[in-house]
C-alpha positions, 0 to 999 in steps of 0.5 A: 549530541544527536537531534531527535530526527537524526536519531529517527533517521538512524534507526530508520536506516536499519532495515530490521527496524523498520519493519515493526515500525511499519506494523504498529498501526496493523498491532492497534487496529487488532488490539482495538477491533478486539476490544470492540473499541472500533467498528467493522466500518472504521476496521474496514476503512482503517486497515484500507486507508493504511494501505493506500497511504503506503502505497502512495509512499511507495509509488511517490519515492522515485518521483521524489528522487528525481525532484529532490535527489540530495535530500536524505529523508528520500534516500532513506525512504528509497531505501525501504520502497520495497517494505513500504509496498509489502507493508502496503499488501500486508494492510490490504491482506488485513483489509481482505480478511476482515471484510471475509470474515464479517461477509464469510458465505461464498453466495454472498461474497460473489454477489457482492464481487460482482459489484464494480466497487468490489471487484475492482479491489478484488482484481489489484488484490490478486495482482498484488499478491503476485506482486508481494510474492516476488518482492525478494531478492530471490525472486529478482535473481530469477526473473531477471528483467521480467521482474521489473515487467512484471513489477510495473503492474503495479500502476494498473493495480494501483489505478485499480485501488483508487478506482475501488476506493473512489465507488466504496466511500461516501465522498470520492473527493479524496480518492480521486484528489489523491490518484490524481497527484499519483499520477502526476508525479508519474507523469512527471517522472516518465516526462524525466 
């Protein structure tokens, strides 16, 4: 008889499944910000928080690979690194869309893009994009080795979010705590 984390675990390990799973939290901020149960600010930092979570899972799986490298639940998440980081994007997109739809006039949003806290978010933004639009295999195919170079922007945007992150909250407490651990682990691993 099979356990529920085995069971979990099987049905994680069809990539067809977890998709869906990784867009449920994206299906209730939607539902919730239209049923105004849930703020602008709280959709903000939701859809934001999302974001770098998976980011975070994405970055830390190599590291994790190398500290634990029988550990099933690791390979599983080795497995789906790439839909952790298109589902990172995906929640950022989100993020991006609703702060232009709130913000919507160009004056303002320049204004605003200007402000270190802003353009720091708008810059990994656009990295990001380049990053999700070669995060297929075709695209690995036809860049070959340039794929990898190119997919090693991911820590200048990464830095970029954290630092984003850090200027735009209250308390930057966490921001700083958690890119700290990110980088870390990198370290570790590049000392690997």
């Amino acid at each position: 008889m099979m356990t529920l984390p085995s069971m979990i675990a099987a049905a994680l390990a069809r990539r067809s499944l977890a998709w869906p799973l990784l867009a449920l939290p994206a299906f209730y901020i939607i539902i919730a910000r239209g049923l105004d149960h849930i703020s602008y600010g709280e959709t903000i930092h939701l859809t934001g928080q999302w974001s770098v979570g998976f980011l975070c899972a994405a970055l830390l799986v190599t590291p994790l690979k190398q500290w634990f490298p029988k550990r099933q639940e690791i390979r599983l998440l080795l497995r789906h690194r790439r839909a952790l980081g298109v589902a990172s994007f995906s929640f950022a997109l989100l993020h991006t869309v609703i702060y232009l739809d709130k913000k919507w006039t160009a004056g303002l949003v320049i204004k605003e893009g200007q402000d270190p806290s802003l353009l720091t978010g708008w810059i990994a933004f656009v990295v990001f994009i380049l990053l999700a639009i070669t995060s297929n295999d075709t695209s690995v195919r036809r860049l070959g080795r340039r794929w990898k170079t190119l997919h090693r922007s991911v820590y200048v945007a990464s830095a970029l979010t954290f630092t984003h992150w850090a200027l735009t909250v209250f308390d930057p407490t966490t921001a700083i705590g958690v890119g700290a651990i990110i980088c870390l682990a990198e370290l570790s691993r590049a000392r690997r």
